[in-house]
N, C-alpha and C positions, 0 to 999 in steps of 0.2 A: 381592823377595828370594827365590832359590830354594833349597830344601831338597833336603840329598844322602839319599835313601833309599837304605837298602839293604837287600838281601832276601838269604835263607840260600837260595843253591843248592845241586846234590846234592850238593857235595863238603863243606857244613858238616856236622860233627858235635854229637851232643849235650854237652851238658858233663859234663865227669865226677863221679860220685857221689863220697865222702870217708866214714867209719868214725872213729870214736875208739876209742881203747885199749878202754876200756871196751865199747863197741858189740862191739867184736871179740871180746873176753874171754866176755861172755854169747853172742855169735853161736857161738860154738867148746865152750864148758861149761869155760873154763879162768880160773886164775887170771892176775893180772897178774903174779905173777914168774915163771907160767909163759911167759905173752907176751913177758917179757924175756929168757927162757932160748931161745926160740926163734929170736928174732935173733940171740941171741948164736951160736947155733949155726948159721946160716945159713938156717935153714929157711923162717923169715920174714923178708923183708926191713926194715930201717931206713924207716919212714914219712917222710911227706913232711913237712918243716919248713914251716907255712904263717905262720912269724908268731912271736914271743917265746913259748914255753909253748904254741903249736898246732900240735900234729903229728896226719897222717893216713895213713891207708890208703886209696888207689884201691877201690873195691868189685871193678870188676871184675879186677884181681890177686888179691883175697880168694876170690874166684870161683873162680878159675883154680887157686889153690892145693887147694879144696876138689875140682876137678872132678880135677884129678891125685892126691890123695890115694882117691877112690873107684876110680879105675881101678887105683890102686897094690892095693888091698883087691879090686879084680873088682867092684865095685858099678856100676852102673849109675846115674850124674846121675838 
């Protein structure tokens, strides 16, 4: 009987990290109805629906957000 292996060549990527509300909330120094004011205003996007009552954030979109809000301010990442 033979076995199909397979191997991650260079074109596989890592899998992507995920944040909760909460995660983000403390990660930022914000409350959660500011995280909801923030969607609502576009600022932040609508998380990823993973499941009944599991929604997430991609880390690195949170990233991104953080790294454009420091060049918005002149700070350097």
């Amino acid at each position: 009987m033979s076995r199909l292996t397979i191997t991650a060549g260079p074109a596989t990527t890592p899998p992507r990290k995920f944040i909760t509300r909460d995660e983000l909330c403390s990660r930022w120094g914000i409350s959660r109805a500011t995280s909801y004011r923030l969607e609502k205003d576009g600022y932040l996007r609508k998380p990823f629906r993973l499941g009944r009552g599991v929604s997430r954030w991609p880390v690195d979109e949170v990233e991104a957000i953080e790294r454009r809000a420091a060049e918005d301010r002149g700070v350097r990442p």
